[in-house]
C-alpha positions in Angstrom: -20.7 -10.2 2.9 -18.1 -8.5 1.0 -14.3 -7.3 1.9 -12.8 -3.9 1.2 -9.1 -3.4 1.9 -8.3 0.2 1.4 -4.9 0.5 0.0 -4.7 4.0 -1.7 -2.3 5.6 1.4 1.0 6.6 0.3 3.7 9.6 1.6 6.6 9.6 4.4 5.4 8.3 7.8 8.1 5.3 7.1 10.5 7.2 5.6 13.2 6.5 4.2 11.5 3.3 2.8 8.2 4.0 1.9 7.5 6.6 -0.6 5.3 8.0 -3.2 6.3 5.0 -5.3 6.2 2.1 -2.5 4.0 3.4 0.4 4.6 1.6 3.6 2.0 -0.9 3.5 4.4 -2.7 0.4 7.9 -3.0 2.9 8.7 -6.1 3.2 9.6 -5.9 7.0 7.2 -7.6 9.1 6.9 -10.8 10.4 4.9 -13.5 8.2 3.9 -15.4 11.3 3.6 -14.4 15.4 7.2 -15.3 15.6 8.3 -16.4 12.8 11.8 -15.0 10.7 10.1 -14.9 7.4 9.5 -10.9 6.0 6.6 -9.7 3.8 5.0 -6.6 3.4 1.6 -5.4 5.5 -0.5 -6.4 2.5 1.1 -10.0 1.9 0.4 -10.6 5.8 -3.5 -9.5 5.9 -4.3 -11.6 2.8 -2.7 -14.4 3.8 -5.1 -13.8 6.9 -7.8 -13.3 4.7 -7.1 -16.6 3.2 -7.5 -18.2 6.5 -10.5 -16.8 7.5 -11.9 -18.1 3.8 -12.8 -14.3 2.6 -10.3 -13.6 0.2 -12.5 -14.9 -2.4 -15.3 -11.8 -1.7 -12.2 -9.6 -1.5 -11.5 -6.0 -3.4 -8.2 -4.3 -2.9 -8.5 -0.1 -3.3 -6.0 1.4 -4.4 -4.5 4.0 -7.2 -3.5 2.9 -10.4 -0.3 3.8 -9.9 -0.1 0.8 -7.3 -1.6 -1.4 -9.4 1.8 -3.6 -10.1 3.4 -3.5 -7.1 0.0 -4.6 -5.3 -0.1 -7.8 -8.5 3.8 -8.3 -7.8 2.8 -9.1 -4.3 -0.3 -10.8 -4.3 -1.3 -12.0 -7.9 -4.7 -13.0 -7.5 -5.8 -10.0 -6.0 -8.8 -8.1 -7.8 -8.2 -4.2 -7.7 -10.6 -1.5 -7.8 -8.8 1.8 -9.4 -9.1 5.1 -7.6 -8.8 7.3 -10.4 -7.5 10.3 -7.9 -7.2 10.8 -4.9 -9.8 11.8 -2.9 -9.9 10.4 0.9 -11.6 7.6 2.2 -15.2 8.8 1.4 -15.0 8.9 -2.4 -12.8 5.6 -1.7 -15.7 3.3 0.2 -17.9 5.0 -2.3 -15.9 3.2 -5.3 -15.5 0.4 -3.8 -18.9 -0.1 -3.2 -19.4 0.6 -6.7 -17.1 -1.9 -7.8 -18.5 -4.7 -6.2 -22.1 -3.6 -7.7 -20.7 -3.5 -11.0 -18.1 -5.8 -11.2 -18.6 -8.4 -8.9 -22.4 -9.0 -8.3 -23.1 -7.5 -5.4 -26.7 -6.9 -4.6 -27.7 -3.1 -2.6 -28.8 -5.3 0.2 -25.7 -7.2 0.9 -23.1 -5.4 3.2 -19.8 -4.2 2.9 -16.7 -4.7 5.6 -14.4 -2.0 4.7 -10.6 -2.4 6.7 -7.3 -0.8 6.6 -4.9 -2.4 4.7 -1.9 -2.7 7.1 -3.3 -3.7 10.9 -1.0 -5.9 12.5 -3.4 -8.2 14.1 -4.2 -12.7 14.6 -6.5 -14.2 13.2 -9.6 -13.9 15.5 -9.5 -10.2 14.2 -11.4 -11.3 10.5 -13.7 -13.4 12.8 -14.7 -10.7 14.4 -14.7 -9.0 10.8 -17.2 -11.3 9.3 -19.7 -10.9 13.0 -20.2 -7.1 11.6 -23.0 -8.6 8.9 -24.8 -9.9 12.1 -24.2 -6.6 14.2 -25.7 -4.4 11.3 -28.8 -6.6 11.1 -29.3 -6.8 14.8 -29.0 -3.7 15.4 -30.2 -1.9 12.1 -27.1 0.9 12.3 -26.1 2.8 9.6 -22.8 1.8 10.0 -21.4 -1.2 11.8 -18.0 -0.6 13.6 -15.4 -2.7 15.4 -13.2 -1.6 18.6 -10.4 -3.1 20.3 -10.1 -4.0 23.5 -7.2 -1.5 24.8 -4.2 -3.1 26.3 -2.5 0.0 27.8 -3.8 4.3 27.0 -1.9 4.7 23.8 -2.3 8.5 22.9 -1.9 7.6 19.1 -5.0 6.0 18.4 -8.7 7.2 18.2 -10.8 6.0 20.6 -14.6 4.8 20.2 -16.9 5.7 23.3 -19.3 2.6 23.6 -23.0 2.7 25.2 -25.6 0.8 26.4 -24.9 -3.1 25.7 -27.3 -5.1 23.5 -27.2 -8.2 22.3 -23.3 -9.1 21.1 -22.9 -5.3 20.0 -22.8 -2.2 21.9 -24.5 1.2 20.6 -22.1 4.1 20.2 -22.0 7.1 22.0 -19.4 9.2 20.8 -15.6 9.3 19.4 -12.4 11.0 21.0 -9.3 11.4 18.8 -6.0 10.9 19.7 -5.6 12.2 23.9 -2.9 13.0 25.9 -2.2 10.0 28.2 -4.3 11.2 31.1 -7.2 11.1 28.9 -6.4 7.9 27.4 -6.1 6.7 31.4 -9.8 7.8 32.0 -10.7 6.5 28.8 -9.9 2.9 29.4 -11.6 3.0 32.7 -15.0 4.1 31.0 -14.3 1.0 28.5 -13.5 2.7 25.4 -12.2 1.2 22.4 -9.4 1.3 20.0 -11.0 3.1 16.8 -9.4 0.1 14.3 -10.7 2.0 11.1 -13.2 -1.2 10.6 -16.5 -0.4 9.8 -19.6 -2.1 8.3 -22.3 -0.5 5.7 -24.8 -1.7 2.7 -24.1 -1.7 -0.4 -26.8 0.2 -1.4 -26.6 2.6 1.1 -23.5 4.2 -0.3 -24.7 4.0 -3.6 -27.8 6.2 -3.0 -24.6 8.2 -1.3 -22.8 8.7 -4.4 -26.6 9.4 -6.1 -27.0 12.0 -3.7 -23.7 14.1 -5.2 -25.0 13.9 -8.6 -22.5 11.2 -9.7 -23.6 7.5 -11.2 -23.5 4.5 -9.3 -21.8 2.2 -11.8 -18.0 1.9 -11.2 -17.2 3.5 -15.1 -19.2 5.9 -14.1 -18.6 7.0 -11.0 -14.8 6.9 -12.0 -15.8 9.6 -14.6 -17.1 11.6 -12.3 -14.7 11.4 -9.6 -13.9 14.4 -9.0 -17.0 15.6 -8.1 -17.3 14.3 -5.1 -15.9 15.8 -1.5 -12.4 15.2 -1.0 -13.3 14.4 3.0 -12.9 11.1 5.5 -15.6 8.8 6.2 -15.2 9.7 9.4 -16.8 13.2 9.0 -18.8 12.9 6.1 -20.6 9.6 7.3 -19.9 8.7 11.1 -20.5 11.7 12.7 -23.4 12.6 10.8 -25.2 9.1 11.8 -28.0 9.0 13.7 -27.5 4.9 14.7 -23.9 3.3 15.0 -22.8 -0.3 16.4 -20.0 -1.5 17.7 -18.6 -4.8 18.5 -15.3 -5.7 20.6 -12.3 -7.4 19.0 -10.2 -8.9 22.0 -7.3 -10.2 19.9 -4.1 -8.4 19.9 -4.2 -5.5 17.0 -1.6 -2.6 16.4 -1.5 0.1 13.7 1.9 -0.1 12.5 2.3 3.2 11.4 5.5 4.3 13.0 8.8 3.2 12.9 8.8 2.5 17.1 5.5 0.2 16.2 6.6 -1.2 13.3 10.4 -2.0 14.5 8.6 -4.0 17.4 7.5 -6.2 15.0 10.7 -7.2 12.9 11.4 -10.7 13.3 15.3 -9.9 13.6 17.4 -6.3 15.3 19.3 -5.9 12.2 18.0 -6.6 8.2 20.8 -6.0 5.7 24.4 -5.0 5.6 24.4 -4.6 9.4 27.4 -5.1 12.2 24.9 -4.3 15.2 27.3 -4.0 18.3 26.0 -6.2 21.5 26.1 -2.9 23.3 22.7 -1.8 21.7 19.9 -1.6 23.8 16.7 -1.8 22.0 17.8 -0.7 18.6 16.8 -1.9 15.0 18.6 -1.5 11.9 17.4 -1.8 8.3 20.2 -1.2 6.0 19.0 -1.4 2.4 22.3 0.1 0.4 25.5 -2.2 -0.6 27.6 -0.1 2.2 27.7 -1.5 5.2 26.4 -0.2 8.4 28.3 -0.1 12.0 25.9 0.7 14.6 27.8 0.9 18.5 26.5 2.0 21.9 22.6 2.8 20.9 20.1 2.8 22.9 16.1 3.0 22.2 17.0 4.1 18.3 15.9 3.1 14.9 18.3 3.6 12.1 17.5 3.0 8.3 19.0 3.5 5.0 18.2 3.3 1.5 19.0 5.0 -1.9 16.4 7.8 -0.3 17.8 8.9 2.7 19.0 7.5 6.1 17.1 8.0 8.8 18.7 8.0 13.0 16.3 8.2 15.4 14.9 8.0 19.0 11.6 5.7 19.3 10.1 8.3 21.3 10.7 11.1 18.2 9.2 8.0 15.2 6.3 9.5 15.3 7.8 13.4 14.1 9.5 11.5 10.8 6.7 12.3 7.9 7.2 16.2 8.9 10.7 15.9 8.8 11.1 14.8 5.7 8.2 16.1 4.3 11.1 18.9 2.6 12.3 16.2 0.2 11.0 16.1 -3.0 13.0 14.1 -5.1 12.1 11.2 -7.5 12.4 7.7 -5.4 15.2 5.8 -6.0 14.1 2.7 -5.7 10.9 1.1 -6.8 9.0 -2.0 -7.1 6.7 -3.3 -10.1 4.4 -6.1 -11.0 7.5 -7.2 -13.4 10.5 -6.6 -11.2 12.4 -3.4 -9.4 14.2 -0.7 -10.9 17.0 1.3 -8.8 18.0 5.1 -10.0 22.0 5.7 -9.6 22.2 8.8 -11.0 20.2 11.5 -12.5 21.5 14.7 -13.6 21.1 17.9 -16.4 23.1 19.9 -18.6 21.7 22.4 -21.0 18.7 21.4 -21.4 19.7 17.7 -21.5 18.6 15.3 -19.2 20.5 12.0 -18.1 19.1 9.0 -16.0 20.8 5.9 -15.1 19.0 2.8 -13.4 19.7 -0.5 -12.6 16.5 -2.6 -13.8 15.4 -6.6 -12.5 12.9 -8.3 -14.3 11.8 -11.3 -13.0 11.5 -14.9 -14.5 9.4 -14.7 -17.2 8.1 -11.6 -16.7 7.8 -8.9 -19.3 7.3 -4.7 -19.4 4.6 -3.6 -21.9 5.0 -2.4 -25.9 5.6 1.5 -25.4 8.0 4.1 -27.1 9.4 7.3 -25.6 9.0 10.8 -27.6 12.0 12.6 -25.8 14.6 10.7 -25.5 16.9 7.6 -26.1 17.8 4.8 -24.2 21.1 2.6 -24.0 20.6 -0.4 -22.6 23.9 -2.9 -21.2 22.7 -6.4 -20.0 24.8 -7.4 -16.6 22.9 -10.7 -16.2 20.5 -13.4 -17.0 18.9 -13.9 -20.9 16.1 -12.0 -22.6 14.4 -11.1 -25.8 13.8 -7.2 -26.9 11.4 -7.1 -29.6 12.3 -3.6 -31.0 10.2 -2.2 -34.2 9.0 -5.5 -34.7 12.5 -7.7 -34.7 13.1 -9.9 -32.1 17.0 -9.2 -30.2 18.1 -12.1 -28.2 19.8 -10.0 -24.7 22.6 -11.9 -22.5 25.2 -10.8 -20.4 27.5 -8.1 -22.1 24.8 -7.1 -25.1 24.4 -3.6 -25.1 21.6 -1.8 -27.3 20.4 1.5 -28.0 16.7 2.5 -28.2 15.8 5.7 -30.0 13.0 8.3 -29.5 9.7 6.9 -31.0 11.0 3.4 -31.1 8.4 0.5 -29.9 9.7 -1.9 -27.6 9.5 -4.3 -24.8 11.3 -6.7 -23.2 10.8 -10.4 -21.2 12.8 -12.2 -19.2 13.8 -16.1 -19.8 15.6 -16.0 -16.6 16.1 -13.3 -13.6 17.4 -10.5 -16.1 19.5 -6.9 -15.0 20.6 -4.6 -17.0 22.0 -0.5 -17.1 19.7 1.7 -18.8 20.7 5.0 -19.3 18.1 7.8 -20.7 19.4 10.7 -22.4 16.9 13.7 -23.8 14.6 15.8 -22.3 12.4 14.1 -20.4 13.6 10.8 -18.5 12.0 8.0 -15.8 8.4 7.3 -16.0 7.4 10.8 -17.4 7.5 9.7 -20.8 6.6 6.5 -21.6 3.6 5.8 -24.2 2.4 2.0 -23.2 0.3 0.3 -26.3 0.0 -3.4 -24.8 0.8 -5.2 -22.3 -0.4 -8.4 -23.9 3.3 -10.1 -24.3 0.9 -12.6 -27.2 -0.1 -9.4 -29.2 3.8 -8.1 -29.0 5.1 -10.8 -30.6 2.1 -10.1 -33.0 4.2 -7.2 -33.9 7.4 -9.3 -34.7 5.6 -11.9 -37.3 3.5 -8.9 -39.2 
């Protein structure tokens, strides 16, 4: 059996951290371990899991291309299948489907397991993962599902009415999304089940799927066509228009960490940063990501978080409200994460016309940023630490501490890092950040190609 881990969600539900640019599934904030003081992000956590369970190795990640280096930044051996766009979790089981026919081998008869990304589960949860295979062929569903077991009525969760029991797997009677908490109460006594977003299909059943819209089933192709198909869930588009569904019970512990209360439950420590948090707090966590520090006195059930996007105060019982509220901001993120290193904005700003950005870049240890060139602007850079090379137009510029150099429109560059390198860089013209920037290789062998030719 093959793994999906679908990886393309992005937006505000952990705002102030999570962004268009490093969705919340890339904060490094939870536990590594049940109990354990070592942070990584979601996806570190669930590969690592992966690992365990000895699956990793038929693993996909799905995801957008413009995740494609932070997802390699954290977990470098990770094969990636490119949405091309967005178009909800249909199109994106479709693809991925696709990928593993085209670029991995699979065959139309083998089955799928297609998971969210950021559960916070043990390890008997892929156990349970790998029974699906089993429960499709037992029961000959369309679609294999897995439940949890609920441990109190959450009203945040989907729920997943079970039937008659059969042998290991349970047929499927109905769903119910999200109730109030008297609902949830009756729900629990009827045996319902945590909807986990885990499901089961063959291969070649969603193939003839993406057939059936007119689009090809080969992963080139389908990405060509992408846009023809529905921009709708799986859920609607596939589950509720099956005629057979399975489920089978997970009885680990599992929770969806997709609100600061949840996620703050799982923080290894009350305070992460530049944090004084006052022994009269009840029940509060603090992430403090900026240089200033952070005095937090006298709170009681809140969860307070800054960074260079925003700060964030507020009760546990209102997390859930946070992606609306700051659904009005629309700036650029300030801070961001790459397969090479991070880059920081510290000021951005225009004047007739004329833009200006400032950033504070890291690049790793040996990493390097592709061969590229801008077309509207300039670019001064001023090294603050470690050593480098710049090859600019071909010559090779050694970089340390205290070089400064300036970049001009149309000028091919790139840059690598012989030891953990920072550095100012300062765009002036009429476009700035990532809008302009023309990439020819990232191949750091064929750049220096460039400096000997």
């Amino acid at each position: 059996m093959y793994y999906v881990l679908l990886s393309g969600g992005s937006g505000k539900r952990l705002w102030p951290l999570s962004n268009e640019a490093r969705p919340k599934q890339y904060l490094k904030v939870v536990n590594k371990e049940m109990n354990s003081m070592e942070r990584c992000s979601m996806l570190q956590r669930v590969w690592d899991q992966m690992k365990e369970a000895g699956i990793s190795s038929h693993a996909v990640i799905t995801a957008g291309g413009d995740q494609t280096e932070l997802i390699k930044s954290q977990v470098k051996e990770a094969r990636i299948a490119v949405e091309p766009g967005r178009r909800d979790t249909f199109a994106a089981v479709l693809l991925s489907c696709s990928w593993l026919y085209t670029k991995l081998g699979a065959g139309k008869e083998d089955y799928a397991a297609i998971m969210p990304v950021d559960p916070y589960t043990e390890g008997s949860y892929f156990e349970t993962v790998k029974s699906l295979e089993e429960v499709m062929i037992r029961s000959g569903a369309e679609v294999g599902l897995m439940g949890a077991v609920p441990s109190y009525p959450a009203v945040k969760y989907g729920y997943i009415l079970p039937g008659e029991a059969r042998d290991g797997w349970r047929e499927v009677e109905g769903f119910v999304e999200k109730p109030d908490e008297e609902q949830a109460e009756e729900l629990m006594q009827k045996g319902a089940l945590w909807n986990c977003g885990v499901f089961c299909v063959r291969i070649g059943d969603m193939l003839e799927k993406a057939a059936a819209y007119g689009v090809p089933k080969d992963y080139e192709g389908l990405c060509a066509a992408y846009e023809r198909l529905p921009k709708i869930s799986f859920d609607y588009e596939v589950l509720e228009k099956a005629e057979r569904l399975a489920v089978t019970e997970f009885r680990g512990y599992w929770k969806d960490l997709g609100t600061w209360d949840a996620l703050a439950e799982q923080m290894s420590t009350d305070a992460i940063g530049n944090v004084v948090l006052d022994e009269s707090c009840e029940n509060t966590q603090v992430i403090n990501e900026l240089k200033a520090p952070a005095v937090v006195m006298g709170a009681r059930d809140l969860v307070v978080v800054a960074s260079q996007d925003g700060i964030l105060v507020a009760d546990k019982s209102m997390s859930a409200k946070v992606k609306e509220a700051a659904a009005a901001f629309t700036s650029r993120p300030m801070f961001e994460e790459r397969r090479w290193g991070t880059l920081e904005t510290l000021d951005s700003s225009e004047y007739q016309g004329l833009s200006t950005l400032t950033r504070k870049i890291h690049i790793y240890d040996g990493m390097t940023s592709s061969y590229h060139y801008h077309k509207d602007r300039d670019e001064i850079w001023t090294v603050l630490s470690g050593t480098g090379e710049l090859i600019l137009e071909g010559t090779k510029i050694p970089l340390s501490s205290g070089k400064a150099v300036c970049i001009r429109k149309n000028q091919r560059h790139a840059v690598k890092a012989f030891q953990d390198f920072e550095y100012i860089e300062i765009h002036v013209g009429t476009s700035t950040g990532s809008d302009d920037i023309n990439r020819i290789t990232f191949d750091w062998d064929e750049i220096e190609l460039s400096h000997i030719l």
